[in-house]
TIKOLLUM-618480 format. One record per residue (C-alpha): residue in one letter; x negated, y negated, z; residue number from 0. Coordinates in Angstrom, 2 decimals, padded with zeros to 5 digits, always signed. Example, Ala and Ser with C-alpha at 12.3 -4.5 7.8 and 13.67 -1.06 7.14 Angstrom:
REM TIKOLLUM-618480
<site residu="A" x="-012.30" y="+004.50" z="+007.80" num="0"/>
<site residu="S" x="-013.67" y="+001.06" z="+007.14" num="1"/>
END
This chain:
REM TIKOLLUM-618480
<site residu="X" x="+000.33" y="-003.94" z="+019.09" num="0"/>
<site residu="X" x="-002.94" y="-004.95" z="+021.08" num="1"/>
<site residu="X" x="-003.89" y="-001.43" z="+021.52" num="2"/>
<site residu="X" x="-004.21" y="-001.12" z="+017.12" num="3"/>
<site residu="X" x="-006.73" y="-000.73" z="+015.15" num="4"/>
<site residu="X" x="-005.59" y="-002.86" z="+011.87" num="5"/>
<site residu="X" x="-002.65" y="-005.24" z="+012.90" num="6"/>
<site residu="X" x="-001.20" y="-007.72" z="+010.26" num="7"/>
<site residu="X" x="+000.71" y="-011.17" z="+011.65" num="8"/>
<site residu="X" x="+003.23" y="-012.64" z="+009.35" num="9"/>
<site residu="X" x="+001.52" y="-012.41" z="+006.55" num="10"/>
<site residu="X" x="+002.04" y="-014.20" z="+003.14" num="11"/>
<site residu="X" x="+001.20" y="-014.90" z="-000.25" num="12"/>
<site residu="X" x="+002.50" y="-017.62" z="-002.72" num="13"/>
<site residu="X" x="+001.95" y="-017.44" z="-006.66" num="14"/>
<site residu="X" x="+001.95" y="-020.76" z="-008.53" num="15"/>
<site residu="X" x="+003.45" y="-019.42" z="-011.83" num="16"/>
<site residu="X" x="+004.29" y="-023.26" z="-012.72" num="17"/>
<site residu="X" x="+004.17" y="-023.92" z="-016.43" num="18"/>
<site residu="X" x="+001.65" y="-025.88" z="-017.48" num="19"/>
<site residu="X" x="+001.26" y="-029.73" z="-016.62" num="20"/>
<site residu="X" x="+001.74" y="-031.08" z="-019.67" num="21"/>
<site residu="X" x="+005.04" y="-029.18" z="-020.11" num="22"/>
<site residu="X" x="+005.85" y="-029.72" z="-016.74" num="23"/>
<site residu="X" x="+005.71" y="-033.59" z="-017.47" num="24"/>
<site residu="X" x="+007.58" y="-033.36" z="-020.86" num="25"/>
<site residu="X" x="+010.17" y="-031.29" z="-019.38" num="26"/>
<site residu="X" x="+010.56" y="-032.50" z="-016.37" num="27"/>
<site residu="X" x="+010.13" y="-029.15" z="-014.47" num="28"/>
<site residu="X" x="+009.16" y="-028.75" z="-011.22" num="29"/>
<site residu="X" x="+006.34" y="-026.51" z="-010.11" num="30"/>
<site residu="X" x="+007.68" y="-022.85" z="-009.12" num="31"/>
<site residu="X" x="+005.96" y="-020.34" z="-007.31" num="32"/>
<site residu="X" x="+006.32" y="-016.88" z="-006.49" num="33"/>
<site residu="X" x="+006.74" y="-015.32" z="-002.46" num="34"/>
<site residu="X" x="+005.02" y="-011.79" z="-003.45" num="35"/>
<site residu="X" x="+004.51" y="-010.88" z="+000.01" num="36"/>
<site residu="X" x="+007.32" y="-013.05" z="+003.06" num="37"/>
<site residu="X" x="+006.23" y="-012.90" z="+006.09" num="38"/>
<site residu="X" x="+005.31" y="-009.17" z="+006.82" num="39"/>
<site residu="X" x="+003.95" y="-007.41" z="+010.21" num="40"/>
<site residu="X" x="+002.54" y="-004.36" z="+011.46" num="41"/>
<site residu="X" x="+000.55" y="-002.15" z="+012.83" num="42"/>
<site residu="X" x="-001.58" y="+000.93" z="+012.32" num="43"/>
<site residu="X" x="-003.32" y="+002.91" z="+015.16" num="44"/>
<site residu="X" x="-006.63" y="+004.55" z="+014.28" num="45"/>
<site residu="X" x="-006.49" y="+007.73" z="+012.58" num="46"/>
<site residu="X" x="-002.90" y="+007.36" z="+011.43" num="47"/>
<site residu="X" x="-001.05" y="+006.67" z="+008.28" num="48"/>
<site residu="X" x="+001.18" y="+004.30" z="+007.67" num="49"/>
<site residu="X" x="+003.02" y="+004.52" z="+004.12" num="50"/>
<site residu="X" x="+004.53" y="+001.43" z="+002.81" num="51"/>
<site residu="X" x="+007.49" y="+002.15" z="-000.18" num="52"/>
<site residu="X" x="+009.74" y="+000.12" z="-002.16" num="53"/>
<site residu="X" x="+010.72" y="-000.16" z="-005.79" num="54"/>
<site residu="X" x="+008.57" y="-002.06" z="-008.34" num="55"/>
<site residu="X" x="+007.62" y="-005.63" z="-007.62" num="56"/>
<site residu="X" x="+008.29" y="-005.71" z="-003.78" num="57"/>
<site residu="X" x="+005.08" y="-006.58" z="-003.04" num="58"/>
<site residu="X" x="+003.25" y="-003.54" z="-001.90" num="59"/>
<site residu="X" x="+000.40" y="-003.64" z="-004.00" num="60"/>
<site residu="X" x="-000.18" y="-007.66" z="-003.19" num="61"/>
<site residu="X" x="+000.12" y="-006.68" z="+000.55" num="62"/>
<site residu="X" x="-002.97" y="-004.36" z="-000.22" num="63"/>
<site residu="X" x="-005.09" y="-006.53" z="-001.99" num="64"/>
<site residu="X" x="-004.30" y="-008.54" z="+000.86" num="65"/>
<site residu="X" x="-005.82" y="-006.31" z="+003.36" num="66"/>
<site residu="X" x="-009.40" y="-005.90" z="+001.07" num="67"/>
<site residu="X" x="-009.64" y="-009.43" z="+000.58" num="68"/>
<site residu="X" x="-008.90" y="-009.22" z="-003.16" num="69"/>
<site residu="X" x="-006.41" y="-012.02" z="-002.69" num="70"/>
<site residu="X" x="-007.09" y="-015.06" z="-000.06" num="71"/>
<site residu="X" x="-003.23" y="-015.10" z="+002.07" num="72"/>
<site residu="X" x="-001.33" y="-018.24" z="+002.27" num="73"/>
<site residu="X" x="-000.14" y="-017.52" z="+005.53" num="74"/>
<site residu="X" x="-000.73" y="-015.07" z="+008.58" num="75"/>
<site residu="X" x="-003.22" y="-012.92" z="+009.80" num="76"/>
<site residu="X" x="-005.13" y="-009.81" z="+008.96" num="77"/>
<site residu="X" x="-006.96" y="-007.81" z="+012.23" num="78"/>
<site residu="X" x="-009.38" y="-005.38" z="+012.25" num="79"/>
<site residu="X" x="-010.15" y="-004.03" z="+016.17" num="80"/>
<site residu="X" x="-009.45" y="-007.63" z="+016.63" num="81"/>
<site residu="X" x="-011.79" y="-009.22" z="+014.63" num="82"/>
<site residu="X" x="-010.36" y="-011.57" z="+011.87" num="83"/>
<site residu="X" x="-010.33" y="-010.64" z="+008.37" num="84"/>
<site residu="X" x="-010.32" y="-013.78" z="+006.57" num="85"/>
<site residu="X" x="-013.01" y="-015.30" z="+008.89" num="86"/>
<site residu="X" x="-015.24" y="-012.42" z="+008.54" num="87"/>
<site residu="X" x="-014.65" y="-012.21" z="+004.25" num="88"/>
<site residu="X" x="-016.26" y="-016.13" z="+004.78" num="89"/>
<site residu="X" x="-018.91" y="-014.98" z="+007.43" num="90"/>
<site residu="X" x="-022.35" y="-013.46" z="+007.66" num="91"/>
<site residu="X" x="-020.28" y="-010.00" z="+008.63" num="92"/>
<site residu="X" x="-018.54" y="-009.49" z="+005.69" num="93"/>
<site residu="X" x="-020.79" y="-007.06" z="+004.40" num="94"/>
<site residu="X" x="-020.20" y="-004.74" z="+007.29" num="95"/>
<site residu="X" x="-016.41" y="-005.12" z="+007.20" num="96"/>
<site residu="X" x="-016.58" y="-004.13" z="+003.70" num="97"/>
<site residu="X" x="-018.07" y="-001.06" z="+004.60" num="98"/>
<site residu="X" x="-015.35" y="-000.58" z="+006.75" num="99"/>
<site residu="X" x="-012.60" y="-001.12" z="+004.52" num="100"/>
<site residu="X" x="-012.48" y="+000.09" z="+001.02" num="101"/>
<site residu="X" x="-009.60" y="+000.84" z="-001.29" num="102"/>
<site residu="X" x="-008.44" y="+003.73" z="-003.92" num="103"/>
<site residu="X" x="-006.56" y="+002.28" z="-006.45" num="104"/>
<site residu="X" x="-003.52" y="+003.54" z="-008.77" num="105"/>
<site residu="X" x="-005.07" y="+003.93" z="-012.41" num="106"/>
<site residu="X" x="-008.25" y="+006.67" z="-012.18" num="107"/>
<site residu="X" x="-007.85" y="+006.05" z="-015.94" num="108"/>
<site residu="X" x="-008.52" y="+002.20" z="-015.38" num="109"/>
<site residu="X" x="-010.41" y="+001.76" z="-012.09" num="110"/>
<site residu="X" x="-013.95" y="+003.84" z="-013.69" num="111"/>
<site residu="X" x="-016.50" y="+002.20" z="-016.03" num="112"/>
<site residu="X" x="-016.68" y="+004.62" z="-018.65" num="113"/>
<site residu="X" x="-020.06" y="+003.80" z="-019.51" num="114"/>
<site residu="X" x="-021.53" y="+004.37" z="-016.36" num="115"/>
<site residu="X" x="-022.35" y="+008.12" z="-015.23" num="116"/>
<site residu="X" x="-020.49" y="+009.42" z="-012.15" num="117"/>
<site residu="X" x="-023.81" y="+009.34" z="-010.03" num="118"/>
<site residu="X" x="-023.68" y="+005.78" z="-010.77" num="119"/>
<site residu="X" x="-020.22" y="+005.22" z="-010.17" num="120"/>
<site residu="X" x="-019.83" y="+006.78" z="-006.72" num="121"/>
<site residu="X" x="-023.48" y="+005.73" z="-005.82" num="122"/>
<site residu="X" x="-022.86" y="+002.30" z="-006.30" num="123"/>
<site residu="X" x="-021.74" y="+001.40" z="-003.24" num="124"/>
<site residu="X" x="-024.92" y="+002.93" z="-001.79" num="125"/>
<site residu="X" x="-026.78" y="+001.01" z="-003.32" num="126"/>
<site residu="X" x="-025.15" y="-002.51" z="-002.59" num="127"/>
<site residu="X" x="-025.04" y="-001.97" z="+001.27" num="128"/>
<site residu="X" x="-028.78" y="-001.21" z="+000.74" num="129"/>
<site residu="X" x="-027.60" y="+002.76" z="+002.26" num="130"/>
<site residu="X" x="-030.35" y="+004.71" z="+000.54" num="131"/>
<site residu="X" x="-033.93" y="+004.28" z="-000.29" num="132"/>
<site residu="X" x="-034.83" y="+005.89" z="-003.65" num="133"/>
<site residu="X" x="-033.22" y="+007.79" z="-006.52" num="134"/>
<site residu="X" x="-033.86" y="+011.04" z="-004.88" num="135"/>
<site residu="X" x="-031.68" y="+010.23" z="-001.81" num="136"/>
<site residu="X" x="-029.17" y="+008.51" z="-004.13" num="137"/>
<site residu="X" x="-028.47" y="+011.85" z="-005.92" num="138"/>
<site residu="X" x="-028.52" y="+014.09" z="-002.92" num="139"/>
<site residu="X" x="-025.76" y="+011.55" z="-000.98" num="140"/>
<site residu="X" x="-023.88" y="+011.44" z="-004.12" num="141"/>
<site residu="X" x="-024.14" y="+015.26" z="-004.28" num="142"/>
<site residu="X" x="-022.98" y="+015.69" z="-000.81" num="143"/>
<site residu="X" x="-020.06" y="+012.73" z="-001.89" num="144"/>
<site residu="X" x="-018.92" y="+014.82" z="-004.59" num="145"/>
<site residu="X" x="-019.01" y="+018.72" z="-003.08" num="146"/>
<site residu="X" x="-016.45" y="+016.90" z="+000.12" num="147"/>
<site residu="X" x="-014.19" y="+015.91" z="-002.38" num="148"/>
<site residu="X" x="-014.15" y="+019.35" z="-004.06" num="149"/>
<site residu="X" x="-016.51" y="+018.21" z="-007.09" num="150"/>
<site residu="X" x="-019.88" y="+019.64" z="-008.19" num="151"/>
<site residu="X" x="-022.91" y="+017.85" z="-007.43" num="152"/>
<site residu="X" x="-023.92" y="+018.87" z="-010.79" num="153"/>
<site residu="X" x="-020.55" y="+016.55" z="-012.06" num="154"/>
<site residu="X" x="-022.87" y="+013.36" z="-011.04" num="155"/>
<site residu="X" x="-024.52" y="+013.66" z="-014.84" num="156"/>
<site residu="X" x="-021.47" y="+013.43" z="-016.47" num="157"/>
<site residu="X" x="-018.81" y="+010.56" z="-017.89" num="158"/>
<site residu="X" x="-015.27" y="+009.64" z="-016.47" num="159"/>
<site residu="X" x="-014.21" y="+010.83" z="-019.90" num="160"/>
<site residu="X" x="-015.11" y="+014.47" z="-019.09" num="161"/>
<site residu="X" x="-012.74" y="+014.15" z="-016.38" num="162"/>
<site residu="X" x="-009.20" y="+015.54" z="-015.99" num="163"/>
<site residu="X" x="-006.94" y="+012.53" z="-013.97" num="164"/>
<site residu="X" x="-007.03" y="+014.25" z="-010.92" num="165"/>
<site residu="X" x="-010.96" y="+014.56" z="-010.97" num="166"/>
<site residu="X" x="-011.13" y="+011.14" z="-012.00" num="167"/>
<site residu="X" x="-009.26" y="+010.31" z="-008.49" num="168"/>
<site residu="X" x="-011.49" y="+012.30" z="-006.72" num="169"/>
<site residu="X" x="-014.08" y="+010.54" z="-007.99" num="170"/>
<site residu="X" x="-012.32" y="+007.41" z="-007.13" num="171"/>
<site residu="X" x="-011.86" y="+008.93" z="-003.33" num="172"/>
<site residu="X" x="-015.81" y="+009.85" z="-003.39" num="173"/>
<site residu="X" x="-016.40" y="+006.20" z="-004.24" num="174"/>
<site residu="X" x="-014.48" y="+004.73" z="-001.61" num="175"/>
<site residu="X" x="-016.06" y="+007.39" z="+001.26" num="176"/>
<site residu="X" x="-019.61" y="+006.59" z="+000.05" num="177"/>
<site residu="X" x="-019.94" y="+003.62" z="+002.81" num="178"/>
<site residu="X" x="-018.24" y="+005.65" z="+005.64" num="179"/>
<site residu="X" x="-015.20" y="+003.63" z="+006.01" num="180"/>
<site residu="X" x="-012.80" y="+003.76" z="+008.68" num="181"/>
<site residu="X" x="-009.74" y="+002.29" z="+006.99" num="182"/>
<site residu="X" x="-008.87" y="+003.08" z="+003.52" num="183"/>
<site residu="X" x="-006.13" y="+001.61" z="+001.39" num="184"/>
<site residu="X" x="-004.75" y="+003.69" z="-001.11" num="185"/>
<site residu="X" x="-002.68" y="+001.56" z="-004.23" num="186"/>
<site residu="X" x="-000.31" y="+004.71" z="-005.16" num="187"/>
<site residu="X" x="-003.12" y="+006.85" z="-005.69" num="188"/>
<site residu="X" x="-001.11" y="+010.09" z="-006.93" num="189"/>
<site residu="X" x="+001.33" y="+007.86" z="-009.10" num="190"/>
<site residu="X" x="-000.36" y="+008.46" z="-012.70" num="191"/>
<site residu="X" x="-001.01" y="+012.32" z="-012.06" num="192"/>
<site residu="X" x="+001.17" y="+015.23" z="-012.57" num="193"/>
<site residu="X" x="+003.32" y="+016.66" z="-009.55" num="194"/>
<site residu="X" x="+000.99" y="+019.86" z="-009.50" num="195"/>
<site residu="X" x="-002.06" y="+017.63" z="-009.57" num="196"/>
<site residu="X" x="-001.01" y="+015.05" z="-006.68" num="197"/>
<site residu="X" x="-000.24" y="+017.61" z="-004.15" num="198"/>
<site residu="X" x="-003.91" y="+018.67" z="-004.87" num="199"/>
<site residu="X" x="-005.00" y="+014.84" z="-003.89" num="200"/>
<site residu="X" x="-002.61" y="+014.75" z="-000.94" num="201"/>
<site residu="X" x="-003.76" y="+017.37" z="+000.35" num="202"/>
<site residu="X" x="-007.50" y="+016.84" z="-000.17" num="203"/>
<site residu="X" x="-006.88" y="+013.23" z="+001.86" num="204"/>
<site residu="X" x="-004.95" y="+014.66" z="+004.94" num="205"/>
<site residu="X" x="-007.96" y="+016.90" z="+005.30" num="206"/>
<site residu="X" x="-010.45" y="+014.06" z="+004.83" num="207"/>
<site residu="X" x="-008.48" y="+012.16" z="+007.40" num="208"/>
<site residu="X" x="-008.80" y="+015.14" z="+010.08" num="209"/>
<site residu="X" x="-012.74" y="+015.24" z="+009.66" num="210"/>
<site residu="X" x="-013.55" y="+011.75" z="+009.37" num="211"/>
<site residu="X" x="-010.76" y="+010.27" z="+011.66" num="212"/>
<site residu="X" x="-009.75" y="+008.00" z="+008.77" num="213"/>
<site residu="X" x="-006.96" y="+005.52" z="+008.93" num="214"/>
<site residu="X" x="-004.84" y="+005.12" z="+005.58" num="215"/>
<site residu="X" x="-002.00" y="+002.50" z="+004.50" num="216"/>
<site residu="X" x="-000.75" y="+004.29" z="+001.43" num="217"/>
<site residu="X" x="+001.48" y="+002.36" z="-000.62" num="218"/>
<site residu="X" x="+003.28" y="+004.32" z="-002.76" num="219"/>
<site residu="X" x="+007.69" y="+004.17" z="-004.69" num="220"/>
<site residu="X" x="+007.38" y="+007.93" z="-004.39" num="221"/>
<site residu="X" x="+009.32" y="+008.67" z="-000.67" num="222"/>
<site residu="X" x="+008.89" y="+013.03" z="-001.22" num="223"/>
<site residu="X" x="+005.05" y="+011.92" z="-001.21" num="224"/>
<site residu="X" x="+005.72" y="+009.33" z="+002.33" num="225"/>
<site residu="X" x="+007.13" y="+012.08" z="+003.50" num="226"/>
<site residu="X" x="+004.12" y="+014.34" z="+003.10" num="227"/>
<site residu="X" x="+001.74" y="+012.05" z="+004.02" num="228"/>
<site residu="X" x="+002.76" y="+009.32" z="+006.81" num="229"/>
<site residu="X" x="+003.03" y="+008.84" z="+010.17" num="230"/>
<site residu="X" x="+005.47" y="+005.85" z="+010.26" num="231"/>
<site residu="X" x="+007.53" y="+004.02" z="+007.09" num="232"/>
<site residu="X" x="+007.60" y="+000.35" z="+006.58" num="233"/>
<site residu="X" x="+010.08" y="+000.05" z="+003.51" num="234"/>
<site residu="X" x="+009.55" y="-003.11" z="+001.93" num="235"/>
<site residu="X" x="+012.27" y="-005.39" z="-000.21" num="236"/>
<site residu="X" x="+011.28" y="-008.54" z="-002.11" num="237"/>
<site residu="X" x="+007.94" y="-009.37" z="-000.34" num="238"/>
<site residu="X" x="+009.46" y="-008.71" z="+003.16" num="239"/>
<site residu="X" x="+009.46" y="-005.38" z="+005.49" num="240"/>
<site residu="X" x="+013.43" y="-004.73" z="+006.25" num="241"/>
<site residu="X" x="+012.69" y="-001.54" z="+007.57" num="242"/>
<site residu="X" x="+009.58" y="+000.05" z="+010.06" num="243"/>
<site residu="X" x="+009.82" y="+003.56" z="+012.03" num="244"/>
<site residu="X" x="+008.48" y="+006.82" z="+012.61" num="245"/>
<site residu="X" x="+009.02" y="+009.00" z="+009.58" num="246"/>
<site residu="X" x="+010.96" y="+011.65" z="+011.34" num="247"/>
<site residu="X" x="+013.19" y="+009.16" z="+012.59" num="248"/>
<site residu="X" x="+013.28" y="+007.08" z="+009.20" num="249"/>
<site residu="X" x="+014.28" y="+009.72" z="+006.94" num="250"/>
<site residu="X" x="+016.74" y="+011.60" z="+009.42" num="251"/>
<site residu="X" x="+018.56" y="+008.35" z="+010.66" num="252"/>
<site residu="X" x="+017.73" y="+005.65" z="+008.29" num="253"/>
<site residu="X" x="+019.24" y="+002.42" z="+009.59" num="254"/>
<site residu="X" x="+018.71" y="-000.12" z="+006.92" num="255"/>
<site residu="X" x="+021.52" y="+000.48" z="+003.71" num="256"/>
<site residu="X" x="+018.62" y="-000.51" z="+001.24" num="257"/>
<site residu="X" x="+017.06" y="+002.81" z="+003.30" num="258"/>
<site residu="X" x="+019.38" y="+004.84" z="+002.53" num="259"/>
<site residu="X" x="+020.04" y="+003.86" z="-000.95" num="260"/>
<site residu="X" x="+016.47" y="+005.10" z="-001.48" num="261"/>
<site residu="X" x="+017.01" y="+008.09" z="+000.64" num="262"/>
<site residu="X" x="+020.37" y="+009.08" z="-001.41" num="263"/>
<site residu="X" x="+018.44" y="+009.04" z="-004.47" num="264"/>
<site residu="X" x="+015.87" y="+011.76" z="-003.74" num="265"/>
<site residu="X" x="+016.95" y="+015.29" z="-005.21" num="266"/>
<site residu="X" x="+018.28" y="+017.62" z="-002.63" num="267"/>
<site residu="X" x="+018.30" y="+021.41" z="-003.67" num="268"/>
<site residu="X" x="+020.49" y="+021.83" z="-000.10" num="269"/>
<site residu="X" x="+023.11" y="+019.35" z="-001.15" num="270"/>
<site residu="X" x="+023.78" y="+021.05" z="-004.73" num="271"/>
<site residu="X" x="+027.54" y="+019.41" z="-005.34" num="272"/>
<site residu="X" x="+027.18" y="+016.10" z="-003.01" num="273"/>
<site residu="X" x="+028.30" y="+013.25" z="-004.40" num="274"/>
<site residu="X" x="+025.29" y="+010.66" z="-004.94" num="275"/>
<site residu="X" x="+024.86" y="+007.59" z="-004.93" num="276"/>
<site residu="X" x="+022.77" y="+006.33" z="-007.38" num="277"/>
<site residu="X" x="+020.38" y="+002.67" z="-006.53" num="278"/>
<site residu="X" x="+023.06" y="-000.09" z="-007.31" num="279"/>
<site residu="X" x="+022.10" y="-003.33" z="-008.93" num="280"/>
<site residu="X" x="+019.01" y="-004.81" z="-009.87" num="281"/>
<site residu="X" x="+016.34" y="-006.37" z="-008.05" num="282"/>
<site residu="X" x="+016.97" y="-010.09" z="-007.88" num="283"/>
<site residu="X" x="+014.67" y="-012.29" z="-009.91" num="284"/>
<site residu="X" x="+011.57" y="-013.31" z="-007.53" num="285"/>
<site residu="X" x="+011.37" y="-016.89" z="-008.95" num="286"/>
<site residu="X" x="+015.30" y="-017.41" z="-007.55" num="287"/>
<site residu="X" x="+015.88" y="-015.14" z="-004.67" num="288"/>
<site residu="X" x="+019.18" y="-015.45" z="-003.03" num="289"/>
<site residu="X" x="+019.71" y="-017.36" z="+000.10" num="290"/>
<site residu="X" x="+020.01" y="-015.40" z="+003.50" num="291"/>
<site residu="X" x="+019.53" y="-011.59" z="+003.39" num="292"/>
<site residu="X" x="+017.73" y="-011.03" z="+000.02" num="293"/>
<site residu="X" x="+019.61" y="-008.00" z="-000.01" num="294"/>
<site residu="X" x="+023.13" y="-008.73" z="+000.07" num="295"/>
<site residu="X" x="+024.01" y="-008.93" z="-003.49" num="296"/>
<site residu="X" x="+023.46" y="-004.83" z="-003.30" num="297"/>
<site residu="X" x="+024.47" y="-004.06" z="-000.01" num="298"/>
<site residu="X" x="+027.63" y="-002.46" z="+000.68" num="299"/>
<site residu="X" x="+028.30" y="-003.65" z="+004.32" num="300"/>
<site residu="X" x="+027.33" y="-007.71" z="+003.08" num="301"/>
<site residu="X" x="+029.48" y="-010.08" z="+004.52" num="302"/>
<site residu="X" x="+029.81" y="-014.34" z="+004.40" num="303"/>
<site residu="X" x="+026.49" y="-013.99" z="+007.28" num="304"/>
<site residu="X" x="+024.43" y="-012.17" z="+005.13" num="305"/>
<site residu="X" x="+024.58" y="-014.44" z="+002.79" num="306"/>
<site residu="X" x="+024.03" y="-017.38" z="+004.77" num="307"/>
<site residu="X" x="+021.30" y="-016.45" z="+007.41" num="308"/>
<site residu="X" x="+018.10" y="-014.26" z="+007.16" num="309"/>
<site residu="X" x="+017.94" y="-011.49" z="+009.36" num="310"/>
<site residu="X" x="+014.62" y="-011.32" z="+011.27" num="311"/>
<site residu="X" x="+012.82" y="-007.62" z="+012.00" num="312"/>
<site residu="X" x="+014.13" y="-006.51" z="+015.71" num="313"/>
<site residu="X" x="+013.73" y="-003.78" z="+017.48" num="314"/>
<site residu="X" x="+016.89" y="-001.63" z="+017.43" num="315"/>
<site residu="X" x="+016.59" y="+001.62" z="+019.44" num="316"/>
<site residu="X" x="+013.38" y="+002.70" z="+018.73" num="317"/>
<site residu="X" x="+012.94" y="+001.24" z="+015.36" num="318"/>
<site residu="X" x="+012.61" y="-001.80" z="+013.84" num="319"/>
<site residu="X" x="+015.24" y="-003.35" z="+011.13" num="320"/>
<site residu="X" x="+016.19" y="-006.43" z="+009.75" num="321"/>
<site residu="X" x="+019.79" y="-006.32" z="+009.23" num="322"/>
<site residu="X" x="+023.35" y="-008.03" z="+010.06" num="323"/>
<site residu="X" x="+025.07" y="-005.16" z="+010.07" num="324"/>
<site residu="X" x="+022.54" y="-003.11" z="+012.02" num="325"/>
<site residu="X" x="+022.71" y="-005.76" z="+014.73" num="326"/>
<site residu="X" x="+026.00" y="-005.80" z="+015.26" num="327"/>
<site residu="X" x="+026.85" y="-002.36" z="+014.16" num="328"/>
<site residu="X" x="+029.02" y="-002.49" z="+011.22" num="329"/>
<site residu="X" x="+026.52" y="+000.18" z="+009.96" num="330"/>
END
């Protein structure tokens, strides 16, 4: 872990979603709040990808915000090369970290002022961290922006509007490159494209990430797409990580039976016959979670411990897992 570029400590974030105080008083209701993100660790070393997955509402996308600072974290840490997040948000450096850091975010549709022109979309950035003097260099850097995300400089006159979805998230991608970042988030980035389209993106970011060196947590439900992009899996389960390894290892032994619940429900033009088993159950409702392992009312190999007692994330030959039944191999 010392030896990482961004490391996260036990990092949380609470959501009062208490009604208001008035009805609280009336009704006699305490105030309730919401664990989005429990408690979650890891690490990414520079230049690599690590892909975070999960179904809806497991808090992936908080866990991003997180990292940018879009959300302040109850608890835990967030490290960049060692140097404090939070602190330097608060600090006279948090200019320079946010040229460091920037994020691509899941709606091109939503995350584009569609008054502004592209040139002053992409070159806005520039011209907050005071990175260009004049309009002439503006237009030539957001030239040079656009043509290394397979754009036309010429494109920099033009409206989101004119803009397939795909475009639009190059755009998005020339936006967040404009202050030479190191670490980019990406908030399922390919999710609102078609298939044909996000192997297009995909593919444009591995190659940005070869010249530029660039570091990526991609968040993303869609595991074919982990598995095209990522260095190491963290699958995540009601606000908590219950499953980190190496891809190769993840999706050829996957440990965790949440893991391979997910795994089992990919498509498989080899297996052609298999019986499959579909995702059982539902996830539990965040406002009640149940008590121990947050995943036992689902999990096949759930017994009276599961129920009672949390499993923590160990390392377990090579990998890390939280699970009962990994732990004492009734897996």
């Amino acid at each position: 872990m010392s030896g990482s570029f961004v490391e996260v400590k036990d990092l949380s974030k609470r959501f009062d979603v208490s009604a208001p105080w008035l009805n609280r008083v009336l009704e006699r209701r305490p105030r309730q709040f919401v664990h989005a993100v429990d408690g979650v660790s890891f690490s990414i070393e520079r230049g690599k990808t690590l892909a975070l997955v999960g179904e809806s509402g497991c808090g992936k996308s908080t866990v991003a915000r997180l990292l940018v600072g879009l959300y302040g974290a109850s608890e835990g840490q967030v490290l960049l090369e060692g140097q404090d997040c939070a602190a330097g948000w608060a600090g006279p450096q948090a200019a320079a970290l946010r040229r460091r850091m920037q994020m691509i975010f899941q709606d091109p549709y939503a995350s584009l002022n569609p008054r502004w022109k592209v040139l002053d979309i992409v070159g806005e950035p520039l011209r907050e961290h005071g990175l260009v003097r004049g309009g002439a260099e503006l237009t030539q850097r957001v030239g040079e922006l656009l043509r290394s995300v397979g754009l036309a400089a010429a494109d920099g006159e033009k409206y989101p509007h004119q803009f397939s979805g795909g475009q639009r998230q190059r755009i998005s991608i020339a936006r967040a490159l404009a202050t030479q970042p190191e670490f980019l988030i990406c908030d399922e980035p390919t999710s609102a494209l078609d298939v044909s389209v996000q192997a297009q993106v995909l593919n444009l970011m591995k190659d940005l990430q070869r010249e530029r060196g660039l570091t990526y947590l991609f968040i993303s439900h869609n595991l074919a797409v982990v598995r095209h992009v990522a260095d190491q899996v963290g699958v995540m389960y009601l606000g908590r990580i219950v499953e980190l390894a190496d891809k190769a290892e993840l999706f050829s032994a996957p440990r965790h039976p949440y893991t391979r619940m997910l795994l089992d429900a990919i498509p498989d033009i080899h297996m052609t016959g298999r019986a499959r088993t579909p995702v059982q159950g539902e996830v539990p409702n965040p406002l009640n979670p149940p008590s121990g392992c947050s995943f036992h009312p689902r999990c096949p190999l759930a017994n009276e411990r599961c129920s009672r007692e949390r499993p923590s994330l160990q390392a377990f030959k090579g990998i890390q897992v939280a699970c009962h039944a990994v732990s004492e191999g009734r897996s």
